[in-house]
Structures are given as structure tokens and as C-alpha cells.
N, C-alpha and C positions, 0 to 999 in steps of 0.2 A: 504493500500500500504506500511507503514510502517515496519508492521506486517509485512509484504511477502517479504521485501529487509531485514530485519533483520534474515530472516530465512535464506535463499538463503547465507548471507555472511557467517553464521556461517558453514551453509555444508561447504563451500570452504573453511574455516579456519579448521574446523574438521578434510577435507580431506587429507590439505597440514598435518598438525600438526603431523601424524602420522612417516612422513618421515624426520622429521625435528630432527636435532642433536647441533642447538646452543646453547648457552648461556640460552637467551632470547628470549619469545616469536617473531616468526616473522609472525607471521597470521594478521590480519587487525581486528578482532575481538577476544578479550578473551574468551580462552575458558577452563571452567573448570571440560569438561570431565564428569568422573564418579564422582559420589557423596563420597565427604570425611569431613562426617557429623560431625567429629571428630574435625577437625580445627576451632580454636577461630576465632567467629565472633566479628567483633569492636562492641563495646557498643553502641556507638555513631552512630546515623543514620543521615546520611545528608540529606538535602532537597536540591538537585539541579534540579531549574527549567528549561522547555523548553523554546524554543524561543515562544518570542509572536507574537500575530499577528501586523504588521505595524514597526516591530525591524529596525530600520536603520541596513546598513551595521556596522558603530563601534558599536553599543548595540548585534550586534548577534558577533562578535568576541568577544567583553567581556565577552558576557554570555556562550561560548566556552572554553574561558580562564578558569574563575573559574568554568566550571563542567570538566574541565579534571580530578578531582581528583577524577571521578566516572567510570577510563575508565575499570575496572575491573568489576564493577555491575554486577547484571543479565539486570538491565535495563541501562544501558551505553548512558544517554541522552547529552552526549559531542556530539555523534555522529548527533542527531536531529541538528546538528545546522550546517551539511555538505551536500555537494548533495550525491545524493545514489552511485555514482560512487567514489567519496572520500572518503566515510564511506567503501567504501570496501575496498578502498588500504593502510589507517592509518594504521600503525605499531605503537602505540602509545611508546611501552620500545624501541624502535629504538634509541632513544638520547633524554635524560632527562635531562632538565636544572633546577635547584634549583634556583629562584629569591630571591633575596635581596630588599624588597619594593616594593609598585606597580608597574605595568606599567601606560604608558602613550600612550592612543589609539588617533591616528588623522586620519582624512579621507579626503586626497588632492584631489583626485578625485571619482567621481563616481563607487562603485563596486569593488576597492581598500582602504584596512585597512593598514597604519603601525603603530606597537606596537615598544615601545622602553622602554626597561627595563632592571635593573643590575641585573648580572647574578653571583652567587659565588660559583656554583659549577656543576656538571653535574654527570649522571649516563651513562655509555658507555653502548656498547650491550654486554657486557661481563658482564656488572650488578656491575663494579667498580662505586664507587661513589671518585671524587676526588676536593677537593677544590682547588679555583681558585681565584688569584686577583680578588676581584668584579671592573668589566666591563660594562656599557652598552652596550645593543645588539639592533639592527634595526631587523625587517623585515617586509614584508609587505604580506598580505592577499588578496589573488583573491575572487571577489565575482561574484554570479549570481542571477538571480532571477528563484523561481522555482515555479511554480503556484502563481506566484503577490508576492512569498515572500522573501527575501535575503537569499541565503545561503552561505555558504563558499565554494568557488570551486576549488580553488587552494591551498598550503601549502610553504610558505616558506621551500629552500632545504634540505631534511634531518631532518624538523619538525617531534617529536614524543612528548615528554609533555613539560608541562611550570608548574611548580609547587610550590607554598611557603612553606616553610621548613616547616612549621605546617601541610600541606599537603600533605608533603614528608612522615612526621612521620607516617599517618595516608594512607598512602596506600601502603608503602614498608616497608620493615623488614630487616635488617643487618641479614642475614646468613651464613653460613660458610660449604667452600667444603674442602676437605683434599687430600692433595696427601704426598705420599712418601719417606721416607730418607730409602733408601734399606738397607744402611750399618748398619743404628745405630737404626734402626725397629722403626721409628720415624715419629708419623703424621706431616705433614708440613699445618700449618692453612691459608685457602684465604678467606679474608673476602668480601661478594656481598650482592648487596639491589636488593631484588626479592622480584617481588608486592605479598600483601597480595590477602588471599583469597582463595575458595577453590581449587585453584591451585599450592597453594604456594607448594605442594610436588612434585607435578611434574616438577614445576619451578628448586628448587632444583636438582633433578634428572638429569634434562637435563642438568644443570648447570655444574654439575658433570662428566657428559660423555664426556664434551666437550673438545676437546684439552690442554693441558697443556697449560698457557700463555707464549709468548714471553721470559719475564725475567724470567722465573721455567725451560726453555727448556733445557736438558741436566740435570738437577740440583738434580730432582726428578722423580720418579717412578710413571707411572698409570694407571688403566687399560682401561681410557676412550683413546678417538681419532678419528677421522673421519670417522673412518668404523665399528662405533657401534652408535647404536640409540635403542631408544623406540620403540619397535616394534607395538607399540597402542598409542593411543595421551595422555595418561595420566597414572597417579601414583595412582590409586582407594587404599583408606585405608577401611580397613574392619571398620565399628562401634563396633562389639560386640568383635573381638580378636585386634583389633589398629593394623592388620597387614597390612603393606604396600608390594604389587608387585610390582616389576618390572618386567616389561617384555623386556627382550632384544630381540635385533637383530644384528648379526655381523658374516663373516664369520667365522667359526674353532672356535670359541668362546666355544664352548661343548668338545672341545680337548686342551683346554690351558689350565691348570690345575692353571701355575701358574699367568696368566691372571685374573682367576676367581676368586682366594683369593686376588689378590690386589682387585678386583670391592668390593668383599664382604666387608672386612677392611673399604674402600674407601663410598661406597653407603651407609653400615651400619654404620657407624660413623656418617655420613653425616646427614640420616633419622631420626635416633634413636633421636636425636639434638634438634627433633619439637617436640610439645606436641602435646600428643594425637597418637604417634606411640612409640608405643611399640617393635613390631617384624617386621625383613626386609626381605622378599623373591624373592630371584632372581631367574627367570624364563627366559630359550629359547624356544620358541615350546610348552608353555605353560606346560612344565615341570621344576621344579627345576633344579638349575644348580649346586647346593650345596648337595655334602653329606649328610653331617649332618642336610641340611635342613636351617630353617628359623635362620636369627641371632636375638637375643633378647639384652636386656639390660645385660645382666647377661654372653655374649659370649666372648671368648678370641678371639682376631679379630686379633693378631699377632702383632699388633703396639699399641702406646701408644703414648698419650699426654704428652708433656714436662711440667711439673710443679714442677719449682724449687721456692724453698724459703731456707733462709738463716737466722740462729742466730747469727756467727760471721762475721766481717769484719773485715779491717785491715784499721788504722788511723795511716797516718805518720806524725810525728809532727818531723820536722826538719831532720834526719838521722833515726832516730827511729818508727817502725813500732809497733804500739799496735794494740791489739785484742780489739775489741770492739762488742755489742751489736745493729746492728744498727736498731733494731727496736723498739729500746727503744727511748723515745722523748729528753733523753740527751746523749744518746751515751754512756752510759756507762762502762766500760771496764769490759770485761769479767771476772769473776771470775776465780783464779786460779786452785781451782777444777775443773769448767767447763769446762777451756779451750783444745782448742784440743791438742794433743801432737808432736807439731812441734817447732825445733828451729830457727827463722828467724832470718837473718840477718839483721846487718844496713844496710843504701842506704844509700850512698855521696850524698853530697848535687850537686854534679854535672849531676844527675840524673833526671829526672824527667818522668812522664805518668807510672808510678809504674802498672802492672798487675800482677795478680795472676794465678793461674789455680782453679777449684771448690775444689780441697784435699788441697790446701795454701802449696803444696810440691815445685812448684817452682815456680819461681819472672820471672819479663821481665822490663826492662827498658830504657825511651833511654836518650840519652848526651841532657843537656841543650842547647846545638848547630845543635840538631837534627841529627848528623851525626854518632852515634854511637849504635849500641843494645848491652845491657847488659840483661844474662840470667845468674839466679841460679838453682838449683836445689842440695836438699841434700847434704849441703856443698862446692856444687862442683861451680864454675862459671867462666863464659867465657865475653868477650867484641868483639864483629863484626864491626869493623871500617870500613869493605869497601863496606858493601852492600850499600849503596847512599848517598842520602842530603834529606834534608825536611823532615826526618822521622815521622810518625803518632804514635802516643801513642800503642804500642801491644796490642794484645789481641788475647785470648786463645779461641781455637774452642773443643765443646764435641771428638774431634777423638784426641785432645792431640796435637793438632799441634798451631801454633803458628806464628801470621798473624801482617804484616806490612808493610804500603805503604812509598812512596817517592817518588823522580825523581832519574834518573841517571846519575851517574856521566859522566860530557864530555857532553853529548847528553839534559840532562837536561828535559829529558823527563818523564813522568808519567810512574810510577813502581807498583807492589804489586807482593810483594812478602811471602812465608812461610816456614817456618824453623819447618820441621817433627822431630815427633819422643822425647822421654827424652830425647837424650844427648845433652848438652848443648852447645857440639860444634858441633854441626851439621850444614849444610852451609844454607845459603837461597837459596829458588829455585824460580824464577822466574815465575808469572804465566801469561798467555797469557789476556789481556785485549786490545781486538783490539778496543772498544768505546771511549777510553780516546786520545781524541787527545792530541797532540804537542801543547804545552802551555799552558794546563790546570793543574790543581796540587789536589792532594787527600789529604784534610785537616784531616777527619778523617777516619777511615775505622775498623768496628765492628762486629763480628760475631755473627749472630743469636743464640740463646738456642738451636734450634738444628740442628745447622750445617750445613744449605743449604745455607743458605744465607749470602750477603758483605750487610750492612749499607755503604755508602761513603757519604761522603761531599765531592763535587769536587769544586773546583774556578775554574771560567771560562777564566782566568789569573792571570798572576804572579800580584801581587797587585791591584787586582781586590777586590770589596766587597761586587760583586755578586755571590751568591753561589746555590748551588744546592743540594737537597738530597736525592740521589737513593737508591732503592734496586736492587740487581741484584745476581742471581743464583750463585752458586759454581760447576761449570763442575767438577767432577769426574771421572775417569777411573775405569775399573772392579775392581781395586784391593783399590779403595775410595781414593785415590792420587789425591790431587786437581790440577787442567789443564787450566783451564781459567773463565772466570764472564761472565754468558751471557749478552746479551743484559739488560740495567738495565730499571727499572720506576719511574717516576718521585714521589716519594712519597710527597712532600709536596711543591706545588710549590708558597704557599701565602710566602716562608721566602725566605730573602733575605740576610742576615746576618744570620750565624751559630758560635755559640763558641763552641758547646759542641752536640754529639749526642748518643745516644745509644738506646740500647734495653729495652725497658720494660716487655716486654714478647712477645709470638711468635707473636704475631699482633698489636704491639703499640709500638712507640720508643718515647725517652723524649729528648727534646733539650732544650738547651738555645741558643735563638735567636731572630731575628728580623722581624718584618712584615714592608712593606713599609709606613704603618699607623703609627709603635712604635716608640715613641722617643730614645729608650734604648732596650737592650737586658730582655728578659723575661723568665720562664719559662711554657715550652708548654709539653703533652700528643698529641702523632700525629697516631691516631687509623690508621693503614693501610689500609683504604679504608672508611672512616671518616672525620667525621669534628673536627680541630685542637680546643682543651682544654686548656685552661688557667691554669695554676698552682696554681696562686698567685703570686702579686707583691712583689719583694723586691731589694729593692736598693743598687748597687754595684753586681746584678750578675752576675759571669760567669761560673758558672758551674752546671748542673743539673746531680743527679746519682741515680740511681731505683735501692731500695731495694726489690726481689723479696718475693711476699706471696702466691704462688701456683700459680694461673689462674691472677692474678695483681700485680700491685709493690706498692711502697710508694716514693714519693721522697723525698729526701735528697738533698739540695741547698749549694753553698760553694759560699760568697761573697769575694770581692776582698781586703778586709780585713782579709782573713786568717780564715772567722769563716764560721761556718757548722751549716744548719738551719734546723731543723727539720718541717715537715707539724703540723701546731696547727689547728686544724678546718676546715671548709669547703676551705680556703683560706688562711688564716694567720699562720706566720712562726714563730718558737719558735728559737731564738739563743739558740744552745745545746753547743756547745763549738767548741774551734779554734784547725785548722789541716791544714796539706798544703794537702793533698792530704785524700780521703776516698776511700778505693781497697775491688771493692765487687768480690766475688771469681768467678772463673768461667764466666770471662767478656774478 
């Protein structure tokens, strides 16, 4: 009977599958399609037992609990521990809770289990993984008896896994889908945990087709969307060529010429990414939809990955700006030979949040009273007294423009505004950010490496020391004129205290700041769809700055004694020497 509800659920998860265009699996049972003999299997084989015979109600929820991390199998015995009518309706990737520590099972009455355990992060059906204050969580479990035996018959709402972070590792994998910067032919990276196994490509795939998120809306370019799907329930990799098919479905899809190069770009970047695929072919009608045919490792896809790294930077010690080395472990000042051929100017010391542009052609600055921007360029330079109050440190976007928040004067409301263009007096223009309410204020605000995206620190009041810190889209009009911030997400909601934030490359930014556990500000690595990284301690910080090296950065620490720490080891910081300020180009 096993055997025959096991078959039975997979036709109807096969059947839906085919039509399906989310994120994440939404079938009730895994399915991994055509054989994709190519994909690494785990090493490690688990032994998760069934239920035994005479299990109390709390021993068959426990032994539920810990085989969840088998719900991808071919033999998925999570399920043995459900009645046949709940084994069919489990969505297990539906809402993924990452636990911090055991649970704790009690059984108050008969045929009713509650489990209550801390929870430190979850996975959505988008396949975000996001960290979270650890919390304890209640819920409680229906039971039944099914032939003399207990089973699970109900689910707390919205139950799909409960997993410990060692079994997080061990049945999901950090992937990554790409969408679009039109202007600047620039992949835009989203990082998702999509379960391992031989589905993990079609996992991917779907992932890909699936709408733009919320905060990317308006921001970025892509050829997936709601009225395109898998036209088959799965992504088959060939074994002997590593070639992966897609097969679409969508209307006009065969006449979008320029539809079909974003998917290719987009699907082929995306595939190419897994081992074990080599070549992507995308098929309508079980014909190619590509010219040229299949994309390979070796194909111009029309966009490109941002990978910046940097051998100079700029260390201001009192009014004066030196060229420095920053990847060297004391900062050393760059050789006059080496150096590049630009003449800077001093900064007043009435100055401070010094930015650069990536060519070190022009400066941006604001008044130590936050009410003023100062911009240089090739001798020339300008001071803007009246754009607001509260100013945030500049910073330079790849289109060359030039970005900075506040409140308003009079009104005293949340501002972000950008100053296009070289010339140095060009005016600020206002951009549309209807999320920020009245009373809230943008501590920092940072432009992504390539250009789509606001880093913000918002305070949730005026001397408030609760803070927040989003990403959120950059609206664009046809002619790449920025227009407003969509809707932003929560990127790290364990801090609470922020001194310092930025970018460390397209999917990780670095802070200094606070968790409500720390006694002191720290520095953190906050992967964008991750679990937040420790730096290393060191006492007196307030400022953390990522040196880029291609696909990662290095940090650089500035304590509040005026000195600059370089990373010595896995953790420990070397004093390199004392600077008020360290300006990496192109931030």
C-alpha cells in the first residue's frame, strides 16, 4: 500500500510540475524528472529511519523532524511518518526554517504534539535564505492512528521543513540566477538555496523564469515572467555532451528576438554555473530557439560579470590625500612610477565622507555639519549648500553619476537625491522614494558595482538606535536616468546598530555594527541571501571598507583612534598605519 500511495502522489506531482513556473518546487512530492546522471551526489549517505512499530505520538514527530533532511530522496521516509492524505499535500520548500538547537517535543494531550524550538533563519518560496533574531517558535502537530499506528495528520500552518544548519548544508546549495542592467550590459547577481539533487537544474531553471522580485522591479531587464514556463517538468542534462535543454513555453516567445537573447544570456549564465553542464539549449516546440544554436562555456552571451579589483587607493591623512596600495598588509604608498597620472587636490578639514569615482578624476564631499556637497573634478570644483540636512557620505554609480541622501529642508523629510553627469555644477535631482516615511532618516546610502542597486541604512527615527538595512532597485527610464528605488528588502535584519555599510561585491556588503547579543560595534561580511560572517574583533571600531579582488574583497578596518587595520589571518588584525579617512575608487 505504501508502494501504490507513493506512486499515485508522484503522477500528480509529475503532472502539476509540468505547468508550474515558481521559484520552488510546489508539488507534494520531489521530483527529479529525467535522469541528470551528471550532478554531484553527497558523499555522505544518511541513515534515516522509519517509524517503529508502538512510536508514541512525540517519538513519530521526532523521528519526522530529523528525517526531513531526506525530503528530496528517491526514498523520502519523512513522509512514512504522515497519513497518505498529508504525504500528498506536503510542499516541503514551501517555508524553510533553519533551527538554532534542539527542539523541545511535549505531548499535552492525546494525538496532539507541540514542538518549540529557536529559529535563526528561514528559506522563503523564492529560495531566499534570510537571517533572523533567533526566536523560539510553538507549534503543534495533529495526530491519528492508522492501522493501530500514530501518524501525523495535520501540519502546523504553512509547515514545509525544520532543519539544522548542518542539514541545511547538506540538502541545499546557495545558487545564483542573473538578471539584467540593459544600459551598462551588466549581469545583476540573486543569490537562492535550491535543494540539492538530481533536480537541482531544473530547480535552477524555474528559478530563473520566474518573475523579477519585488525590490529588482523596474530596476532590471529579463526574459522570464509569468507567461513563460517549462514546457516538461524538468531540465534532462545529457551525460555524454553535459548538455542541458530547456524547453520553453510562452506565447510569441519564437518572435521576440530580443526576448530570447536576454533568456539565453540569462539561462546560460545561470546553467553553465553547475558542474557537470557544459552546453545550454533552449528549445520551443522542441526546436531550438537560438541561431546559433546551443550556448557553451566558450559563448559571448552579451553581458558580463562585474569584477572589479583595485591596486590604488586614496588615504587622507589630515587635508592631504595619498595614493596608496591597499592590498598590501601596511598600506603602502604607491610608488611614484606606479602611480597613476592624476593631480589631487587637498580636502579642508571641514570636509569629510571623501568619495572618489573608479578613474580618481573626480572627488565628492560633504561639510562636517552634513549640510553641504562639495564636488571636484579636473581642477575645477563646486560646493551645493542647498540641497538638504543630514547629508550621507557620496558615492559614485558605474553611469558616472553621483548619489546622496538627506532630509529636507523645512519639511525634514527623507530625501535621495543624484547629481548626473561630469560637470561639477550640475544640480541634484530629486528621486522618487515613496517607502521612506516621515520621520525616518537614510544614515547611509551606497551604490552597487553595477549600478542597479541603493545599499540604505534607514533609522527608524530621529534618535532612534534602531536601524535597518535594505537593498532596493534603481528605476531607470529608457534613456538610464535614474527615477525612483523600488520597493527595498530587508537584507540583514539580526543588526541593530549600523556605523558603516557598503558593498563588497555584487552579493555581499560589509558593515560595522551591532547585533542585539554584541556589547560593541563589530565587523561583519552580510552575503545577500546568507548567513552574516564575523570579521574579526577589534576594539575601538567604527568603520569597515572592502578592498575589491575580482569575485571578493579584503577588509580594511579604521578604529577610532585614527589607525587602519589591515586582515592578518583567518581573524586577527595587523595595525598598518593611521589615516582619517581610506577612499576606494569607484564606491
Amino acid at each position: 500500500m505504501r508502494t501504490g500511495r507513493r506512486a499515485a502522489a508522484a503522477l500528480v506531482a509529475a503532472l502539476a510540475l509540468g505547468g508550474c513556473a515558481s521559484a520552488l518546487p510546489t508539488d507534494p512530492v520531489p521530483q527529479p524528472g529525467l535522469s541528470v546522471e551528471v550532478q554531484p551526489r553527497q558523499d555522505v549517505q544518511r541513515f534515516l529511519p522509519s517509524p517503529q512499530p508502538g512510536a508514541s505520538p512525540a517519538e513519530i514527530v521526532q523521528g519526522f523532524l530529523r528525517a526531513n533532511v531526506g525530503f528530496a530522496d528517491d526514498d523520502d521516509v519523512a513522509r512514512e511518518y504522515l497519513t497518505s492524505t498529508l504525504a500528498g499535500e506536503w510542499v516541503p520548500t514551501r517555508d524553510v526554517l533553519v533551527l538554532e538547537g534542539g527542539p523541545t517535543i511535549t505531548e499535552e494531550v492525546p494525538g496532539q504534539v507541540t514542538v518549540t524550538t529557536p529559529v535563526r533563519g528561514r528559506i522563503d518560496d523564492q529560495g531566499r535564505l534570510v537571517e533572523q533574531p533567533t526566536t523560539p517558535v510553538s507549534r503543534t502537530f495533529e495526530l491519528q492512528r492508522v492501522d493501530g499506528e500514530w501518524r501525523i495528520s495535520d501540519f502546523p500552518e504553512g509547515f514545509g521543513l525544520w532543519l539544522s544548519a548542518a542539514d541545511l548544508d547538506r540538502a541545499f546549495r546557495p545558487s545564483t540566477v542573473y538578471y539584467l542592467n540593459p544600459h551598462l550590459d551588466l549581469f545583476v547577481p540573486d543569490v537562492r538555496w535550491l535543494a540539492l539533487g538530481d533536480g537541482l537544474t531544473t530547480s535552477l531553471a524555474r528559478t530563473q523564469l520566474a518573475p523579477v522580485p519585488a525590490h529588482l522591479e523596474g530596476a532590471v531587464r529579463s526574459g522570464g515572467g509569468p507567461d513563460l514556463r517549462l514546457a516538461v517538468g524538468a531540465v534532462p542534462v545529457d551525460p555524454t555532451t553535459q548538455m542541458a535543454t530547456v524547453n520553453l513555453q510562452g506565447s510569441g516567445l519564437s518572435d521576440d528576438p530580443e526576448r530570447a537573447t536576454d533568456l539565453r544570456a540569462q539561462l546560460g549564465h545561470a546553467l553553465l554555473g553547475l558542474r557537470g553542464v557544459s552546453a545550454v539549449d533552449l528549445q520551443v516546440g522542441g526546436r531550438s530557439l537560438l541561431e546559433d544554436g546551443a550556448v557553451n562555456l566558450g559563448s559571448d552571451l552579451g553581458y558580463e560579470e562585474v569584477m572589479r579589483d583595485t591596486d590604488v587607493a586614496l588615504l587622507r591623512i589630515g587635508e592631504e590625500l595619498n595614493l596608496v596600495d591597499p592590498t598590501r598588509y601596511d598600506l603602502r604608498n604607491v610608488p611614484a612610477a606606479s602611480a597613476p597620472d592624476v593631480d589631487l587636490p587637498p580636502v579642508g578639514m571641514s570636509w569629510t565622507g571623501v568619495a572618489a569615482s573608479a578613474d580618481l578624476r573626480e572627488l565628492a564631499a560633504v561639510s562636517n555639519d552634513r549640510s553641504e556637497l562639495w564636488r571636484w573634478r579636473g581642477g575645477q570644483s563646486e560646493v551645493h549648500p542647498g540641497i538638504g540636512d543630514a547629508l550621507t557620505d557620496p558615492s559614485f554609480d558605474p553611469h558616472g553619476d553621483l548619489w546622496v541622501a538627506g532630509t529636507a529642508r523645512g519639511s525634514q523629510t527623507p530625501r535621495v537625491w543624484v547629481l548626473e553627469g561630469a560637470d561639477v555644477s550640475n544640480l541634484a535631482r530629486p528621486v522618487d522614494v515613496p517607502w521612506l516615511a516621515d520621520g525616518e532618516r537614510v544614515d547611509t546610502l551606497r551604490i552597487s558595482p553595477e549600478g542597479t542597486r541603493a545599499l540604505l541604512v534607514v533609522q527608524a527615527e530621529r534618535g532612534s538606535a534602531r536601524e535597518r538595512v535594505v537593498v532596493s532597485g534603481i528605476v531607470r527610464d529608457s534613456q538610464g536616468r535614474a527615477t525612483a528605488l523600488a520597493e527595498p528588502w530587508l537584507a540583514a535584519p539580526t543588526l541593530v546598530e549600523v556605523d558603516s555599510a557598503r558593498w563588497g561585491s555584487t552579493t555581499e556588503i560589509v558593515v560595522a555594527a551591532r547585533r542585539n547579543q554584541d556589547q560593541r560595534i563589530g565587523a561583519y561580511s552580510v552575503p545577500l541571501g546568507g548567513w552574516l560572517d564575523e570579521l574579526g574583533e577589534q576594539a575601538g571600531l567604527v568603520d569597515v571598507q572592502a578592498v575589491p579582488t575580482g569575485v571578493s574583497f579584503v577588509p580594511v578596518v579604521r578604529t577610532e583612534d585614527g589607525r587602519m587595520h589591515t586582515r592578518e589571518g583567518a581573524s586577527g588584525w595587523f595595525g598598518a598605519r593611521n589615516g582619517d579617512e581610506l577612499i576606494i575608487p569607484g564606491t
